[in-house]
N, C-alpha and C positions, 0 to 999 in steps of 0.2 A: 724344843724350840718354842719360842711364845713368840704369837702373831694374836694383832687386835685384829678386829672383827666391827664392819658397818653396817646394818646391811639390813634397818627397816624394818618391814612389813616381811620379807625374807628371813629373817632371823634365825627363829628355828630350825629353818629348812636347813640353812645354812651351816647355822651350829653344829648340829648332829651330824653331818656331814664331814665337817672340819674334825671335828669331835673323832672320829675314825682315823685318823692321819696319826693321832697321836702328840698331835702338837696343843700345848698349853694355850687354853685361846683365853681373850681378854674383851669382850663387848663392850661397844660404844654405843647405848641409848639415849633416846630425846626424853624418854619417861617413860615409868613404873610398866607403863601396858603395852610396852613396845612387843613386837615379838623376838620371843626366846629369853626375853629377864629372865624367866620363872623357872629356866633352868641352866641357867649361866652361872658356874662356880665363880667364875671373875667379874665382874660388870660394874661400868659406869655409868650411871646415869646422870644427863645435865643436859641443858637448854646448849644443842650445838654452837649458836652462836659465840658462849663463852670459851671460845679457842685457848687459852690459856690455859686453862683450869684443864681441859682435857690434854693439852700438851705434859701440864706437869704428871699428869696420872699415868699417862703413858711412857714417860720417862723413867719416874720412880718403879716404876715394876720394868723396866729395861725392855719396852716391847718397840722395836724400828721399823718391824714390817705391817701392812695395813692390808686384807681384805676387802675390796668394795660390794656392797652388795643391791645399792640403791645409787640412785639418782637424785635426790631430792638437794635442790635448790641451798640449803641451808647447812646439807654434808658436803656438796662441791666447794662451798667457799669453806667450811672448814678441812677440806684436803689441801687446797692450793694453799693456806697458811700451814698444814702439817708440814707437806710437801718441801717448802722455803725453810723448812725448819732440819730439813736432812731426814726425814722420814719416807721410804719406800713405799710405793703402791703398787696395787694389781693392775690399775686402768693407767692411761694414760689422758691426764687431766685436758688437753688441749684438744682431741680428738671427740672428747664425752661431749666439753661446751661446743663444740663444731655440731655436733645431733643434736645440741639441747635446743639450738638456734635455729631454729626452720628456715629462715631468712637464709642466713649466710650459707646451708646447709644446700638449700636449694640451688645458689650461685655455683656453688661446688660441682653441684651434678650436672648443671648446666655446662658448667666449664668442662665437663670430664666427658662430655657427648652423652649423656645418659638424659630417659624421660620423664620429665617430673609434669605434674599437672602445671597448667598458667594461674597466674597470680596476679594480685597485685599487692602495693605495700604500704600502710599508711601508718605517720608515725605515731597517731594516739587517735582517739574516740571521731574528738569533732572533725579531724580531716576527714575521713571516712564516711560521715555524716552532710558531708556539702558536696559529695560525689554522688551525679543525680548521674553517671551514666554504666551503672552495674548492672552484667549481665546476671540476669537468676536462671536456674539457681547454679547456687555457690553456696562455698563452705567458707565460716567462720571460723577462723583461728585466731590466738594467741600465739607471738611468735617461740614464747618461752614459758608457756602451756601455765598462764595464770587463769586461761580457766578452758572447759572441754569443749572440742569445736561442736560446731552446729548446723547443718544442713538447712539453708534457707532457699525460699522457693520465691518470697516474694519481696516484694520492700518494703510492706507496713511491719515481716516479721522482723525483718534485719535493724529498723527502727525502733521495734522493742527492745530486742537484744542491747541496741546501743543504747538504749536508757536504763538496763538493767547493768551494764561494765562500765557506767559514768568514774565509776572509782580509780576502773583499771588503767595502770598508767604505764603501758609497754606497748612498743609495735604489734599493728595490727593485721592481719594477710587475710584477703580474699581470697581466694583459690576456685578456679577452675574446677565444675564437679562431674569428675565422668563415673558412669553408671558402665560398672565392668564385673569381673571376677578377682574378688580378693583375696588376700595370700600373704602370708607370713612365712618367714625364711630367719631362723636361727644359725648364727654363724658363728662358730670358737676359731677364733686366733691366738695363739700362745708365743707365739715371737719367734716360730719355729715351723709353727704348720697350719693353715686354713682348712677347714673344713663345716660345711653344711649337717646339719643335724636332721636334716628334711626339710620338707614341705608342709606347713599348716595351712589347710580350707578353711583359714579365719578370720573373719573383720571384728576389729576391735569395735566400732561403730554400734554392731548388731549386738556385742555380747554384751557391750557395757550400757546398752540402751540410750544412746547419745541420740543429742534429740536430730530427727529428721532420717536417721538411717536404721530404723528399725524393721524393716521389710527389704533389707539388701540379701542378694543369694552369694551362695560361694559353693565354687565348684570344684570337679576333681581334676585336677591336670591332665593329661593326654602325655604320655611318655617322653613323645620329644621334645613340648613344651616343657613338662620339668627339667630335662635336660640342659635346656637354653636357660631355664630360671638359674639352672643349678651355677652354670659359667658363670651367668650375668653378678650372679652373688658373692662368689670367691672374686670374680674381678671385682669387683666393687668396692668388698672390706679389705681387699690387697693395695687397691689404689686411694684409698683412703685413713690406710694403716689404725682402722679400728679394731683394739685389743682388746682382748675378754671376748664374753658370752654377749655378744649383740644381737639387734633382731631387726631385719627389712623387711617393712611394711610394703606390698607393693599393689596394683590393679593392674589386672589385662584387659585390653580393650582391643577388639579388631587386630588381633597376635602381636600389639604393641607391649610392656613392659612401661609402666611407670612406678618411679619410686616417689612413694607417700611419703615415707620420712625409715627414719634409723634410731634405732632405742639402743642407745650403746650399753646401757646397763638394763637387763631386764628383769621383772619378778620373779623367783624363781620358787617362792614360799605358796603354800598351797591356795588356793581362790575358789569361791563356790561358784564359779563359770564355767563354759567353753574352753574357753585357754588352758586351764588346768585339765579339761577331762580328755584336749587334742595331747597335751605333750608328755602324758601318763601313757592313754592307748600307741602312741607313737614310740613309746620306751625312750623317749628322748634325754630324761634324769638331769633334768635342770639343774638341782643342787649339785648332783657329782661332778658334772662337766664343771660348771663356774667355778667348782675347787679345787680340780684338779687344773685346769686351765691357769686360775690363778696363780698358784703355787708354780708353777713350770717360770708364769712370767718373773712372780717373787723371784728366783732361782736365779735367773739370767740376770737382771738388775745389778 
């Protein structure tokens, strides 16, 4: 069976993974040093944008089914033209941009009774900039992650920040910053069955050294708060029908639950961080779930 393969900075991970199935895989990279070219029998490499050229290539070798393995801005618009073209995927495209959107994302959980920190919204640099009544601190975001949020405490920082994104031209969100216990929740949906992978004691904030939350703690759960996480999480990606290997971010605060946000596609290629050393020790097998999850969804399509 030949299935292509997307999937980034996961690549490899992926690959080799796939690689065991037995099925002919066929990668789609953006360039020479993507990971796993260097050991992909099939691969195409080209500037994703040129949809065309990757259509024809994946046609001529007869490949209809797609692996996702990434997120990135530039493979989503190249799925949704795969996609219109009669090509199968593992995610499902309208659900991914529902996560990718923190905005819309948020209205969602808001609508669905669930905790998300407050906010506000503005739709580019200078609106944001004429708002003399921001409570600090707050977190700067990007609604569609053009660049990494940032922990601001005061208003000359948040004034720098905004002279340093003059370029950036997408909504902007303030966010409510509560000081809690952070947590990651890996969630597989295969179009059949939910299930939770664990518990991570992780902030991405601390591991990836974003500026402003580098002294945040994380803790261990207490049994029947994992429990209540564990509910909160199946209901969540059930009522939201996000499929694949996703990940809720979330803070506890005073035995509340908030959700930070949903990575409907997540890394699952190795990292020299935290993240990688939690879902190793955890036996959680990043790669094999997202392929075998995959595959079940391919299957049903």
């Amino acid at each position: 069976m030949k299935i292509g393969l997307i999937a980034g900075r996961s690549g490899e991970a992926l690959y080799r993974e796939l690689k065991k199935t037995g099925k002919e895989i066929y990668l789609l990279a953006g360039n020479e040093s993507d990971s796993g070219v260097d050991i992909a029998l099939n691969k195409f490499i080209c500037d994703f944008e040129k949809k065309k050229e990757i259509e024809e290539y994946l046609r001529k070798n007869n490949v209809k089914q797609i692996i996702v393995g990434t997120g990135h801005i530039k493979v989503l618009n190249l799925l949704e033209y795969l996609q219109k073209k009669g090509y199968k995927l593992s995610i499902e495209l309208e659900k991914i941009n529902l996560c990718k959107d923190k905005h819309k994302l948020k209205k969602e959980l808001i609508n669905l009774g669930y905790f998300t920190p407050k906010y506000c919204l503005y739709k580019n640099i200078a609106e944001l900039e004429k708002d003399v009544q921001i409570k600090f601190p707050c977190v700067l975001k990007s609604t569609v992650d053009k660049f990494s949020p940032s922990l601001i405490r005061e208003r000359k920082i948040l004034l720098k920040k905004i002279e340093e994104y003059q370029f950036i031209e997408s909504e902007i969100i303030l966010e409510e910053y509560i000081e809690g216990n952070e947590i990651s929740i890996p969630v597989i949906n295969n179009g059949e069955q939910i299930n939770i992978l664990g518990i991570m004691n992780y902030s991405k904030g601390k591991d990836e050294k974003l500026e402003g939350f580098e002294n945040l703690v994380v803790e261990q759960l207490n049994e029947e708060k994992e429990k209540e996480v564990t509910k909160l999480s199946l209901n969540l990606i059930k009522q939201l029908q996000v499929y694949g290997l996703s990940r809720i971010d979330a803070i506890i605060k005073e035995e509340r639950i908030y959700i930070l946000e949903i990575n409907g596609i997540i890394v699952t290629g190795e990292t020299n961080d935290d993240y990688t050393k939690i879902w190793k020790q955890k036996k959680m097998d990043f790669p094999k779930n997202l392929i075998a999850c995959a595959l079940k969804i391919l299957e049903n399509k």
